[in-house]
C-alpha positions as CSV (number, residue, x, y, z in Angstrom):
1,X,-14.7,-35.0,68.9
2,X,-11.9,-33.1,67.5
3,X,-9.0,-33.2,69.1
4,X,-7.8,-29.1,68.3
5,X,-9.4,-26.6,71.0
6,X,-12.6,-25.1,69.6
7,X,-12.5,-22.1,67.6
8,X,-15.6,-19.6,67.8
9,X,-15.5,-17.2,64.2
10,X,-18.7,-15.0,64.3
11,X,-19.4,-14.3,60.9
12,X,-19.5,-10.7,60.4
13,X,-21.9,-10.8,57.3
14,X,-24.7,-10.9,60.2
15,X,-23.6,-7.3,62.3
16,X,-25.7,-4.6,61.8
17,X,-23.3,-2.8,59.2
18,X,-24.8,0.8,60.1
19,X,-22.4,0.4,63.1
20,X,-20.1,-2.1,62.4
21,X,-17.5,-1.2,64.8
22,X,-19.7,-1.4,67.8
23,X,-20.8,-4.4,66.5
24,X,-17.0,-5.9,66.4
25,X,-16.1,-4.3,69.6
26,X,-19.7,-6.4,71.0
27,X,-18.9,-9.7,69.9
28,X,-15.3,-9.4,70.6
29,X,-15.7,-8.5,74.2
30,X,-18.5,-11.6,73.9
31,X,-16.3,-14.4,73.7
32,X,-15.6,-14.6,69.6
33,X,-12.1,-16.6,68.8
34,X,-11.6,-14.8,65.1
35,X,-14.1,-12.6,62.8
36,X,-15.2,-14.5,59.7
37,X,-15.4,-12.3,56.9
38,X,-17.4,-13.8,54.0
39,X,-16.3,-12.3,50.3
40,X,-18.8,-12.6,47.5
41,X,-18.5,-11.5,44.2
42,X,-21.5,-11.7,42.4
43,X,-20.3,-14.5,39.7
44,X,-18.9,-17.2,42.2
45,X,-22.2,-17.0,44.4
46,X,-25.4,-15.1,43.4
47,X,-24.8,-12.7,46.1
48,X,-22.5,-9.5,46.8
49,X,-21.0,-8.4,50.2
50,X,-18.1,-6.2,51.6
51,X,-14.3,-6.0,49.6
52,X,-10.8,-5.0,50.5
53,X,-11.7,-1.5,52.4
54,X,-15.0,-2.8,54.7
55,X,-12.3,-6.3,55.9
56,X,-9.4,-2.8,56.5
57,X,-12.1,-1.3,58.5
58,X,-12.9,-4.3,60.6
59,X,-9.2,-5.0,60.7
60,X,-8.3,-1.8,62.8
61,X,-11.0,-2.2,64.8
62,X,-10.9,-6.0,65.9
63,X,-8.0,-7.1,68.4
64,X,-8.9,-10.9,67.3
65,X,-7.6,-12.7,63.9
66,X,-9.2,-12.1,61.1
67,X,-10.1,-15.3,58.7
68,X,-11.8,-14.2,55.3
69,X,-13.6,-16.4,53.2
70,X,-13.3,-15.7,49.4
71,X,-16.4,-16.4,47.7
72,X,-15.3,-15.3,44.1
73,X,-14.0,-16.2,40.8
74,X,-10.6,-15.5,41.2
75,X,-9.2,-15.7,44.4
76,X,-5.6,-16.3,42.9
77,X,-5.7,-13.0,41.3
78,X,-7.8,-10.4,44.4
79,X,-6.4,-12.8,47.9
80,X,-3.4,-9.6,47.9
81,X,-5.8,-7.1,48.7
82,X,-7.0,-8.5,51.6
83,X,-4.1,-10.1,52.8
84,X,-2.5,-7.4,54.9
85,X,-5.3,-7.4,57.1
86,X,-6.3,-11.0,57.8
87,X,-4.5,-14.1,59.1
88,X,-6.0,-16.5,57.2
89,X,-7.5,-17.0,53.8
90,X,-9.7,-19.2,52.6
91,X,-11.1,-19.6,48.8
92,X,-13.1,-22.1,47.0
93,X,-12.1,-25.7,45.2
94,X,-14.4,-24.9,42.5
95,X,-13.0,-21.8,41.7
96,X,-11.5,-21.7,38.0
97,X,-7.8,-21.3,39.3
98,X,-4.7,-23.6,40.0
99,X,-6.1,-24.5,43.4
100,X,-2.5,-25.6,44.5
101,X,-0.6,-22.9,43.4
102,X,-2.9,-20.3,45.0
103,X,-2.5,-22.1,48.1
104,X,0.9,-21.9,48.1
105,X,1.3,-18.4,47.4
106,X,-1.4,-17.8,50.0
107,X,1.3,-19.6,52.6
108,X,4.3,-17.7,51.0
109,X,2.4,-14.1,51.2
110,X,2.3,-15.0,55.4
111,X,-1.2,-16.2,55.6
112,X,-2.4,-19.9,56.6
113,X,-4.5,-21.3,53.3
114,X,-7.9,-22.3,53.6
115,X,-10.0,-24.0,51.3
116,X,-13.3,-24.6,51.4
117,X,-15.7,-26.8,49.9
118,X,-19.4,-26.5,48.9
119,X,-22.3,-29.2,49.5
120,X,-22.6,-30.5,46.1
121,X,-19.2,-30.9,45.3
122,X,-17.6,-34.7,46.1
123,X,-14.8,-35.2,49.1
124,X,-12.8,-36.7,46.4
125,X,-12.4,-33.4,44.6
126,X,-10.5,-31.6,47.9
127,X,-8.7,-35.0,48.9
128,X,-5.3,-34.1,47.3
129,X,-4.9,-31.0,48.7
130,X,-5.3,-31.8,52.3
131,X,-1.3,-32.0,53.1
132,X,-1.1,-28.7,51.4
133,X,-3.8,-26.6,53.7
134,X,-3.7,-25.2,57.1
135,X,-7.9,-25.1,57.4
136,X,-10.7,-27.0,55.2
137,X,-14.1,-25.0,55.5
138,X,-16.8,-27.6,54.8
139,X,-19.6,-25.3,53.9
140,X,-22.8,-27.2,55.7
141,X,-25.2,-24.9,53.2
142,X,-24.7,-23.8,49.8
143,X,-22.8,-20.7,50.3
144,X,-24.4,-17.2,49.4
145,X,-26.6,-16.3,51.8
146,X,-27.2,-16.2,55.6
147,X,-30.0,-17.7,57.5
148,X,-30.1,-21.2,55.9
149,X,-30.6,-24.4,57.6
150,X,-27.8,-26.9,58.7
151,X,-27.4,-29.4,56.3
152,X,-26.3,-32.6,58.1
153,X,-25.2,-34.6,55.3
154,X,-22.2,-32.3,55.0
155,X,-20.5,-34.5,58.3
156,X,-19.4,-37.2,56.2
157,X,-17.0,-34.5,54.5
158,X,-16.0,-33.3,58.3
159,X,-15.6,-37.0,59.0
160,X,-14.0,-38.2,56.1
161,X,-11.2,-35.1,56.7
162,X,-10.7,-35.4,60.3
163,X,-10.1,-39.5,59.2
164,X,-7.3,-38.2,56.9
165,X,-5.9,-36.1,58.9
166,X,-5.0,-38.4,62.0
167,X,-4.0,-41.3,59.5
168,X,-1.3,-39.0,57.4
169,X,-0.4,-37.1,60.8
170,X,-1.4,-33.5,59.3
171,X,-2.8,-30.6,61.4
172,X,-5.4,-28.2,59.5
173,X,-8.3,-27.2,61.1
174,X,-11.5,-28.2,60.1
175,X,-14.2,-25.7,60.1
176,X,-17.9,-25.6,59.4
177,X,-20.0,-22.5,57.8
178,X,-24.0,-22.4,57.7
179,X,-26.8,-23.1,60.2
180,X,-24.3,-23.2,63.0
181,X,-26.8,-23.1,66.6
182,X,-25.5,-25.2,69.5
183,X,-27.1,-28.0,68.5
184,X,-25.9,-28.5,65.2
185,X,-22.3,-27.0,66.8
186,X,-22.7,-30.2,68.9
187,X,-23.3,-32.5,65.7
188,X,-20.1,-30.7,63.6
189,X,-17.5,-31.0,67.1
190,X,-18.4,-34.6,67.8
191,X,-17.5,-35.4,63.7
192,X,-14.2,-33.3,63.9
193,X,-15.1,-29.6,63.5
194,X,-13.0,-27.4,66.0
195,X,-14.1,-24.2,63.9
196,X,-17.7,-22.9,64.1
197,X,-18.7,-19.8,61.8
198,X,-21.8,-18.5,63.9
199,X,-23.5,-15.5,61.7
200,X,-27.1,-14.9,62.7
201,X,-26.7,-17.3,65.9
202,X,-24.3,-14.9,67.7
203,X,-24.6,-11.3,66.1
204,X,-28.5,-11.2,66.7
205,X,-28.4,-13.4,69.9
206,X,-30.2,-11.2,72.8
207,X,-27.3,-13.0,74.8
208,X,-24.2,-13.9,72.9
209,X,-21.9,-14.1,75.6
210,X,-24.5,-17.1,76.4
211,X,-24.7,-18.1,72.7
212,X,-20.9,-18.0,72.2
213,X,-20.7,-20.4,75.6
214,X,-22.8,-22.5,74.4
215,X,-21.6,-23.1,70.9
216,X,-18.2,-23.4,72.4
217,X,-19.9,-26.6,74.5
């Protein structure tokens, strides 16, 4: 289990956007930690979503942290945008840009750095940046879209970080991002995750005060 306190981050990309603010207001009153706002660009992922204005909207509306995940080319160059109105960002090890200088600037703008990694790339490849990071987002689908399923080969990442982490004495979160139910919450906590990104789970729960308890375990 991880030893940090668990985190709930609902992922907005799941609220019904024809009333976004209620639906903010909803899950916040609900239980939810932070708001996960996923960024995609088109290029980066096959898939578009909400930019700067939609994360300002959400932003003076939720009394919770914000933590934005960019899923675009160049998070180097559009992370300003958003960064008055989140506390943490979090952008890809693929993407085509100095990974450690755009987590450094990330940290000098007054942000915590996130970086996230996707299914099919190798541990190895995120490895040296772990003493530079505040959160590692191991993606447990390939990231895009909503609504897939959990893929459990993605713990050995969540394993092999939380491993790291305790042997060099760091303390960066270690969150998880697809197919995130109380079950597979369960799997993710007892390999290290402490923060669960909960789309469809918690925004079109009947009962997510319920659903939020129960992810939280």
């Amino acid at each position: 289990m991880s030893s940090k306190p668990i985190i709930i981050a609902p992922s907005v990309f799941a609220c019904d956007f024809s009333r976004i603010g209620e639906e903010i207001t909803r899950i916040e009153k609900a239980g939810a930690d932070w708001f996960h706002v996923d960024i995609m660009d088109g290029h980066f992922v096959d898939n578009f979503t909400m930019g700067p204005a939609v994360t300002e909207a959400i932003y003076k509306v939720a009394k919770v942290p914000l933590d934005v995940h960019l899923m675009i080319e160049r998070p180097d160059h559009f992370f300003p945008r958003f960064q008055p109105f989140v506390r943490n960002v979090t952008f890809h090890v693929e993407a085509p840009c100095d990974t450690k200088a755009t987590a450094r600037t990330i940290r000098d703008s007054g942000c915590t750095a996130g970086l996230a990694i996707s299914p099919p790339t190798p541990f190895e490849k995120i490895e040296p940046f772990l003493d530079q990071i505040d959160l590692l987002l191991v993606m447990t689908v390939n990231p895009g879209f909503g609504g897939q399923a959990f893929l459990p080969e993605t713990m050995e990442k969540v394993k092999a970080a939380k491993k790291i982490r305790e042997r060099q004495g760091l303390d960066f979160h270690i969150e998880v991002d697809g197919g995130i139910r109380p079950d597979t919450a369960r799997v993710a906590t007892e390999a290290g995750a402490n923060v669960l990104v909960a789309g469809t789970a918690v925004f079109r729960s009947e009962d997510p005060v319920k659903e939020i308890a129960e992810l939280r375990g």
